[in-house]
C-alpha positions as CSV (number, residue, x, y, z in Angstrom):
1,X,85.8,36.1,86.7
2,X,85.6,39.6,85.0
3,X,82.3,40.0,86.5
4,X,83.4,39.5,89.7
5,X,86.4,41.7,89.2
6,X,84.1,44.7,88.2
7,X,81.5,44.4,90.9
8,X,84.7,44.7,93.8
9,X,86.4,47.4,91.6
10,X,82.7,49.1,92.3
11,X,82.6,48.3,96.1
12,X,86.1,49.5,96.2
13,X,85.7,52.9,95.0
14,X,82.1,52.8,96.9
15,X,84.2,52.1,100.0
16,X,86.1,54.9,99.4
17,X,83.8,57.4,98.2
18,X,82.1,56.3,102.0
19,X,85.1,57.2,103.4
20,X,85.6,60.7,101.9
21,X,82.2,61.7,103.2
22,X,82.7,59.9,106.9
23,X,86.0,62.0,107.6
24,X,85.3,65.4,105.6
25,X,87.1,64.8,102.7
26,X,84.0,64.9,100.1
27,X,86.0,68.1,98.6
28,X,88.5,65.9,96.9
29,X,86.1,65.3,94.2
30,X,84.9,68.8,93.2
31,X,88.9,69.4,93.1
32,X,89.6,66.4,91.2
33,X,86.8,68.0,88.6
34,X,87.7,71.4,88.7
35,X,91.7,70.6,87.8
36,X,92.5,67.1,86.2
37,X,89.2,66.8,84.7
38,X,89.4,70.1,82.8
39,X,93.0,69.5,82.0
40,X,94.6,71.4,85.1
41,X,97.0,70.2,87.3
42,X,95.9,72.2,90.1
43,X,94.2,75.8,90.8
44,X,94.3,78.3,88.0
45,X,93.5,82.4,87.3
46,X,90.5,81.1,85.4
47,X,88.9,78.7,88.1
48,X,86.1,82.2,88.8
49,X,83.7,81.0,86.7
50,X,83.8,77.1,88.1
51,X,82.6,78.3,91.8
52,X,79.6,80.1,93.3
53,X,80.0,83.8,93.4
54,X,78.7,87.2,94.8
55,X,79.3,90.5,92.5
56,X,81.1,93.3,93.5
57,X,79.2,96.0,91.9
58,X,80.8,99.2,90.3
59,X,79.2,102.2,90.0
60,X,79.8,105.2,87.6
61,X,83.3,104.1,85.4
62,X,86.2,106.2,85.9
63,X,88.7,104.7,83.3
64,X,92.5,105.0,83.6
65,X,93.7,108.3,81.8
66,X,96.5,107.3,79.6
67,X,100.1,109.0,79.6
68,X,101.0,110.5,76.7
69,X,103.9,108.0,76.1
70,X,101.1,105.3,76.3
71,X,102.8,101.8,75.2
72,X,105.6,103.9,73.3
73,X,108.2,102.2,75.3
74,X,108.8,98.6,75.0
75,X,109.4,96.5,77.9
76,X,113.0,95.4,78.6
77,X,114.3,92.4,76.4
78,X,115.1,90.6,79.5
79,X,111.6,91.5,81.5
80,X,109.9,90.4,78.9
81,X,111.6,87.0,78.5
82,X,111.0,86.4,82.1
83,X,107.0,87.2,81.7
84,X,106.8,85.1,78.9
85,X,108.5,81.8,80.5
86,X,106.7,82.7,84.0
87,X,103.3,82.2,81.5
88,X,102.2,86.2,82.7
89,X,98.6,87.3,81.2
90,X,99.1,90.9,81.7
91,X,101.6,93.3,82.9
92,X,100.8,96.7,83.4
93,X,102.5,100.3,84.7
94,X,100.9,103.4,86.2
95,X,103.2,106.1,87.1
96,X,101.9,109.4,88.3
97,X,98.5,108.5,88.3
98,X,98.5,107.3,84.4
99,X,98.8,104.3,82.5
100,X,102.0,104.1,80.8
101,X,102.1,100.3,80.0
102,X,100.1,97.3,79.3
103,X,100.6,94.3,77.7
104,X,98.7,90.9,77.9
105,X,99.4,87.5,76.6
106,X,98.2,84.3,75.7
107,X,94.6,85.9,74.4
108,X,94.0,87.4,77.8
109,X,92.8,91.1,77.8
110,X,91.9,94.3,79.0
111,X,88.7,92.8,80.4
112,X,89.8,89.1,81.1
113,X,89.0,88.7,84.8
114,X,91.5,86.6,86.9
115,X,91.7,85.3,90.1
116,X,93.4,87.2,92.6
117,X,94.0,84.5,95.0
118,X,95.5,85.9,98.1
119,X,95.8,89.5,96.6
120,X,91.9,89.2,98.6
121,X,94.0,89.1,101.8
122,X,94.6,92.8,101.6
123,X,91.4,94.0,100.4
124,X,89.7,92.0,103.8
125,X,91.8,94.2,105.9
126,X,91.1,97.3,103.7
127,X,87.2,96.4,104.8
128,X,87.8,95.8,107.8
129,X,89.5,99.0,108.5
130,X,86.8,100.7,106.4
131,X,83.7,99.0,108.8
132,X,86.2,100.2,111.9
133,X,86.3,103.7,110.5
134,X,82.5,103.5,110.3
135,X,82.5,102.2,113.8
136,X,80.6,98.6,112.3
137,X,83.5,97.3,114.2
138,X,85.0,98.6,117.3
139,X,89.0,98.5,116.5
140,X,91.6,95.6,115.7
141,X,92.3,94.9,119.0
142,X,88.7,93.6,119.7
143,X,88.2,89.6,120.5
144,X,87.5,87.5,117.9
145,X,85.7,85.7,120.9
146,X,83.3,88.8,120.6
147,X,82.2,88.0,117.1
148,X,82.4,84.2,117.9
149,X,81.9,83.2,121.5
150,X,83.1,79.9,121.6
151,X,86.4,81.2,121.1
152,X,86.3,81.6,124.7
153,X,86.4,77.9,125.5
154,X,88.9,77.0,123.0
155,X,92.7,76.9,124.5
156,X,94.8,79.8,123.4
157,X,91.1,81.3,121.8
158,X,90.2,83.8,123.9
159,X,93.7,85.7,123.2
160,X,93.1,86.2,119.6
161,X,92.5,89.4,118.5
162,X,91.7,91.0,114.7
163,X,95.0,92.4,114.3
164,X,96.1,89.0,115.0
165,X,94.4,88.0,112.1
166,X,95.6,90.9,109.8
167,X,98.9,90.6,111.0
168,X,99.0,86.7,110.2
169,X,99.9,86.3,114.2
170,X,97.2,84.0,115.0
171,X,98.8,80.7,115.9
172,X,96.6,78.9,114.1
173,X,96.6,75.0,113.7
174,X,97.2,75.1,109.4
175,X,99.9,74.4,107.7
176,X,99.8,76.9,104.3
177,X,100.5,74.1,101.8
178,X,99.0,74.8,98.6
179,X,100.2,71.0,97.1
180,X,98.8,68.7,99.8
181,X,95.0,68.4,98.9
182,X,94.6,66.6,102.4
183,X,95.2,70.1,103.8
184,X,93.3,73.1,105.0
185,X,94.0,75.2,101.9
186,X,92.5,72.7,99.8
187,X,89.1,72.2,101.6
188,X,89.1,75.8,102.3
189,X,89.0,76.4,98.2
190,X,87.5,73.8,96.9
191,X,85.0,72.4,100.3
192,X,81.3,73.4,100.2
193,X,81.6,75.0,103.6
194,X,84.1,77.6,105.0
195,X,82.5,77.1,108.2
196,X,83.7,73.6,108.4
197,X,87.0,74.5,107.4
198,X,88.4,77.5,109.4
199,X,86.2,77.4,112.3
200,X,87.2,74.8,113.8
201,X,91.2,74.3,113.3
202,X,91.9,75.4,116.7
203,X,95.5,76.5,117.8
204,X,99.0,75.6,117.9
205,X,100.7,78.9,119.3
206,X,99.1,81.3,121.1
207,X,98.0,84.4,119.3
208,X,100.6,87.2,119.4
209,X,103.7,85.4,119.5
210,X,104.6,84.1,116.0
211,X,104.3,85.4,112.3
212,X,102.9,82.7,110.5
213,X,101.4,83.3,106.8
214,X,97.9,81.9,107.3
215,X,95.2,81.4,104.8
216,X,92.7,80.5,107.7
217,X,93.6,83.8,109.9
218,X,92.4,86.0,106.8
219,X,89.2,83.2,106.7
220,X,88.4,84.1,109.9
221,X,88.9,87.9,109.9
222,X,86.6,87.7,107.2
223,X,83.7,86.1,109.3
224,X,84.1,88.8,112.0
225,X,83.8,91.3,109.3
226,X,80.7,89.2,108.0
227,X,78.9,89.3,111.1
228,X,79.4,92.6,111.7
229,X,77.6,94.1,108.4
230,X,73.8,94.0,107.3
231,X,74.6,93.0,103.9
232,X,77.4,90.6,102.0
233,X,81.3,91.0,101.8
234,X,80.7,91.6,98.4
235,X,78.1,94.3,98.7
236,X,79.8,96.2,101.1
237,X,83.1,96.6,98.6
238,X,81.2,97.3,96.0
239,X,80.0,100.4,98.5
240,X,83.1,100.8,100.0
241,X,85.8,100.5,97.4
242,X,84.4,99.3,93.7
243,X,82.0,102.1,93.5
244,X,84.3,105.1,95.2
245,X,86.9,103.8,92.6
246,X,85.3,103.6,89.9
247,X,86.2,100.5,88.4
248,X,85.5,99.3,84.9
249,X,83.9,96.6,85.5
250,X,81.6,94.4,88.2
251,X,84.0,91.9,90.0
252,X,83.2,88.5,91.3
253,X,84.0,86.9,94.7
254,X,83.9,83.6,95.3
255,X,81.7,82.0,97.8
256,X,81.6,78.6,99.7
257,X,77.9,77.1,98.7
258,X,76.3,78.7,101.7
259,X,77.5,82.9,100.0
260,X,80.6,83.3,102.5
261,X,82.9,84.8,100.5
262,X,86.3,83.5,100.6
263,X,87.9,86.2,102.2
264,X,91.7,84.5,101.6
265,X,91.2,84.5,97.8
266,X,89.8,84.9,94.7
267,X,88.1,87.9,93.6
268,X,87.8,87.5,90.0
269,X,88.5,91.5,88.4
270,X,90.3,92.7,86.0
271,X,93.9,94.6,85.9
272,X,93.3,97.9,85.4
273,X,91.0,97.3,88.6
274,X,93.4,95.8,90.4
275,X,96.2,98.5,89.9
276,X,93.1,100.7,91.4
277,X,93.8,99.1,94.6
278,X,97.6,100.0,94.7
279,X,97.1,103.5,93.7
280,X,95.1,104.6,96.7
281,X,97.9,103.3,98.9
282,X,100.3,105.3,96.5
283,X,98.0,108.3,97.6
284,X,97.5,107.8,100.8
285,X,93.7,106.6,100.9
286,X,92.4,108.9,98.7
287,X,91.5,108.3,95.1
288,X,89.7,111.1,92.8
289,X,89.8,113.5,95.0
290,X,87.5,111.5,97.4
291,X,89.2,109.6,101.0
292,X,88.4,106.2,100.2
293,X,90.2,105.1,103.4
294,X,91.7,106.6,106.6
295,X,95.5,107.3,105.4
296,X,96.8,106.3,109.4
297,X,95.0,103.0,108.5
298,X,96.5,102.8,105.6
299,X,99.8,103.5,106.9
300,X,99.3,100.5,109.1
301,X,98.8,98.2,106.6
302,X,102.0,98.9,104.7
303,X,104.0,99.2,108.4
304,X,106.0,96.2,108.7
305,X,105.4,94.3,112.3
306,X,108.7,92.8,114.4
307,X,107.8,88.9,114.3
308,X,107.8,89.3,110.5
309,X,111.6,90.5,110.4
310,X,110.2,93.7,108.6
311,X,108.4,91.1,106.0
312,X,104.8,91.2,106.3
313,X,102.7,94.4,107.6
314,X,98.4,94.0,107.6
315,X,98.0,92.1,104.3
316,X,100.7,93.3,102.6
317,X,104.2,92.0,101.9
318,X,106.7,94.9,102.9
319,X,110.6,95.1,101.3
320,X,112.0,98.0,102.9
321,X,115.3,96.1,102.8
322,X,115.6,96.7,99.0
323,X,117.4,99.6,97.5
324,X,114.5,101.2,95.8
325,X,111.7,100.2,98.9
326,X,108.9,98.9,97.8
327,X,104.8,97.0,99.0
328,X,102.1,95.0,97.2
329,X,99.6,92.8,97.5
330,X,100.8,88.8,96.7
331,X,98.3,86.2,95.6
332,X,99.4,82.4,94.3
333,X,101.1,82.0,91.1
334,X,102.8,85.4,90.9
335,X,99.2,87.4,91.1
336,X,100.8,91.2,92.0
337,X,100.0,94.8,92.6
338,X,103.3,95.9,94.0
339,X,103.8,100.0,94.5
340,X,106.8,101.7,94.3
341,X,106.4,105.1,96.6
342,X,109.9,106.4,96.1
343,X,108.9,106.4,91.9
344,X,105.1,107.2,92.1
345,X,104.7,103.7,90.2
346,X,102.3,100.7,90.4
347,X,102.6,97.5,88.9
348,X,100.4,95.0,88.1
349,X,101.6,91.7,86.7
350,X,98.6,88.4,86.5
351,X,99.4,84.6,85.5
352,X,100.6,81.7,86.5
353,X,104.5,81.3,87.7
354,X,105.0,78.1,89.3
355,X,109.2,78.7,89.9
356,X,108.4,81.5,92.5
357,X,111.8,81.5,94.8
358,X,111.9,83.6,97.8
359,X,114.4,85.6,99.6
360,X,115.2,84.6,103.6
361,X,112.1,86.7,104.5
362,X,109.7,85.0,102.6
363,X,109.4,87.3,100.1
364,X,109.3,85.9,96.2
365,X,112.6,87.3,94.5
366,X,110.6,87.8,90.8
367,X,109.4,91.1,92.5
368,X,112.6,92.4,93.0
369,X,112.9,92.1,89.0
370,X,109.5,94.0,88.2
371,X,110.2,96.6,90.5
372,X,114.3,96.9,89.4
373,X,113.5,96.9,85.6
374,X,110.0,99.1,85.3
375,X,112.1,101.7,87.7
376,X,115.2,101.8,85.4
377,X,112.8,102.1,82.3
378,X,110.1,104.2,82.6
């Protein structure tokens, strides 16, 4: 009886294991391994290491000088309260260019690389403005049927453009649900192929008419920018933006198992690196006395559009409504790089908050906090 038990247990799971293949959902089981099975409940800042990779090379190190009043100040009681439930693994301040503050937690360090999740979302616009400024690309408004001519023949295809993408206006067919591993947010991080994933989701709206936050629309901007270079995403930020920067150390960006980087998320760096990446907004493109990028490009990044409500601009989330008016970069879990104009400040704060609340705009509240408190204090 126990025998026979066993052996349809076995042709159960076979069954189902069948199934998952037949209908595209084989990803379920590198996710199952790469969360419950390593004691995670889901995605995590440390999953870099877990999933193919291309390095984004530095070049010649350019540390952060440090102000003077370097880590003199302590953080406020109540900020720091807040980091510490919110599980934060570092928190750090520039102001005029220096490094006034950092503190990490839970054995995380200078050097510990994270995951950015969808902090990538603004650094694929950033190269894709950068390979339109070096005329790789033609503009924003070009077809993403040029890059991909099929788009032609799918309905609602032909009309999508790359600020479409950037501007997360593509209409696409994907819901952005980061809970339901049935959906396209889960096969695009954990599938073997991106290709399989975004490609082929087809529409819902047509492109242009609704702002819809969309892992897939960055996905895709990201294999326009692909097939427009001679070398990997990767590569071409290490030339474009790692090296000109001079970060402290190589980054990692995860791939899909054929090297397509996966241009919604997760480059693996460091945050001192990542406050690298706010400061050259703060100065307009240029960083160390070198343009990095063209500052009317980078003005249109941190322009809000009109189907956001004023929310959302070309990868970056925009709160011009807020007393002291700030921008930053927003990846899963509370990953931030949030600049502050008005004070000459950047903040960096890493972890992993899972009680992120949002305002009617879609905008998480928490950042209202950094920005309030680091502003009054420093």
């Amino acid at each position: 009886m126990l025998e026979k038990t066993l052996k349809g247990i076995l042709v159960a799971i076979a069954a189902l294991i069948a199934l998952a293949y037949t209908f595209g959902y084989d990803y379920l089981f590198k996710g199952i391994r790469e969360t419950y099975l390593r004691g995670e409940s889901g995605s995590s800042i440390d999953d870099g290491t877990y999933f193919k990779s291309h390095t984004i090379a530095k070049g010649q190190s350019i540390p952060w000088i440090k102000d003077s009043l370097y880590n003199q100040k302590a953080l406020p009681k109540n900020l720091v309260e807040d980091l510490q439930q919110s599980k934060t693994a570092s928190f750090l301040i520039i102001k005029n260019g220096k490094l006034v503050h950092e503190q990490y937690w839970d054995g995380y360090t200078p050097t510990s690389k994270t995951n950015s999740f969808s902090m990538a979302k603004a650094v694929t616009v950033m190269l894709v403005g950068k390979a339109v400024e070096q005329k790789k690309i033609k503009s924003f408004d070009e077809k993403f049927a040029g890059f991909f001519e099929n788009y032609n023949n799918v309905p609602f295809g032909k009309y999508l453009t790359l600020a479409n993408l950037a501007e997360m206006e593509a209409g696409l067919n994907w819901n952005e649900d980061y809970n339901n591993p049935f959906l396209p947010n889960a096969k695009a991080y954990y599938g073997n192929s991106l290709e399989k994933a975004v490609l082929l989701r087809g529409f819902k709206d047509q492109p242009g008419t609704q702002f819809e936050y969309q892992s897939g629309s960055t996905q895709l901007l990201g294999f326009a920018l692909r097939k427009s270079l001679d070398k990997t995403i990767a590569e071409y930020a290490s030339e474009t933006l790692w090296q000109p920067l001079g970060m402290e150390q190589n980054a990692d960006w995860n791939t899909d198992d054929f090297g397509m980087e996966k241009t919604f998320c997760c480059i693996n760096s460091n945050s001192r690196d990542f406050a690298k990446l706010g400061q050259v907004f703060l100065n307009n493109g240029e960083f160390n006395g070198k343009q990095i990028l063209n500052p009317q490009f980078i003005n249109k990044m941190r322009t809000p559009t009109q189907l956001s409500e004023g929310a959302y601009g070309m990868g970056l989330w925009i709160n011009n409504d807020a007393p002291l008016k700030h921008y930053y970069f927003r990846g899963l879990y509370g990953q931030y790089i949030i600049v502050i104009p008005e004070k000459e400040m950047v903040i960096v704060r890493t972890g992993m908050d899972k009680r992120e609340t949002f305002d009617d705009k879609g905008r998480p509240v928490q950042v209202a906090l950094y920005v309030n408190e680091v502003a009054k204090n420093f």
